[in-house]
C-alpha positions, 0 to 999 in steps of 0.5 A, a space after each residue: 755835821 749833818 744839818 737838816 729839816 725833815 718834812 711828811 710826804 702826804 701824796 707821792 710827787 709825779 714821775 719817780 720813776 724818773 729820778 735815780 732810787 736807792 734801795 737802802 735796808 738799815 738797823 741800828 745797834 744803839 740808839 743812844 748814841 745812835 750807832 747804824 749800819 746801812 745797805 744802799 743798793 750795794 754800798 755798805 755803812 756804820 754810821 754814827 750819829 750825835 744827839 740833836 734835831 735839826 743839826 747834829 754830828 754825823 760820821 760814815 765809815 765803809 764797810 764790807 758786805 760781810 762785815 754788813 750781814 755779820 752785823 745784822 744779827 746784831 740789831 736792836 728793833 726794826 730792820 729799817 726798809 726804804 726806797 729813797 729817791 733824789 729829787 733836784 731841787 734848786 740851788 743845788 739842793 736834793 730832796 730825798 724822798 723815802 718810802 717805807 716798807 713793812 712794818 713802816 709803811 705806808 709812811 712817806 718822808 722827805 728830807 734836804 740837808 744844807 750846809 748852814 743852819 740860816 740855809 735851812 732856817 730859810 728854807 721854803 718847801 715845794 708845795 709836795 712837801 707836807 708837815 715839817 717834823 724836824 723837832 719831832 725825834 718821832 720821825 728820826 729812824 732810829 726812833 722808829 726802829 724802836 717804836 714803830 709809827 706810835 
């Protein structure tokens, strides 16, 4: 189970370049249910996921890089380009923080998963942080991989 609060990045928090980066490629081959596949750096994944906002299933499942570009071909939408840093937080809490590239740029995302919805209920965001937009499925990357930013 994947329980998380998504979050607008309007200005990039100081010193990036000081937290661990991933740079992750990802497109789906079904939005409903959401079926993806993922290069993070050079980790490879399906990722299925179920239906919800805030809270909702959410199962990985390695795969080779063979397998991955195989794959590829076979996407629907967008190819889905990001670096996402890892940001500590408090409270053993991580914010990761994606930057999108291409057609997605220059959008800015940050997202904090918990392990209760009363953690993520109350939840007080950094001051970094801008707009909460978990309720908005606009901002679900598979919702992106199909419309863009409209």
């Amino acid at each position: 189970m994947e329980i998380e609060k998504k979050y607008l990045v309007p200005v990039l928090p100081e010193n990036l370049e000081n937290y661990p980066k991933k740079r992750i490629a990802q497109g789906y081959l079904c939005t409903s249910p959401v079926v993806r596949i993922r290069k993070s750096n050079d980790d490879y994944y399906l990722t299925y996921k179920g239906e919800g906002l805030m809270v909702r299933e959410e199962y990985d499942l390695p795969l080779t890089k063979e397998s991955y570009d195989h794959l590829l071909s076979k996407i629907d939408g967008l190819l889905i380009a990001k670096t996402r840093y890892l940001i500590p937080l408090w409270d053993g809490l991580t914010a990761e923080l994606d930057v999108f590239e291409g057609d997605l740029a220059p959008l800015q995302l940050v997202e904090v998963e918990f392990s209760s919805v009363e953690e993520a209920e109350a939840f007080i965001p950094p001051e970094w942080f801008g707009e909460d937009v978990t309720n908005s499925g606009k901002y679900h990357n598979s919702y992106m991989s199909q419309h863009g930013l409209n």
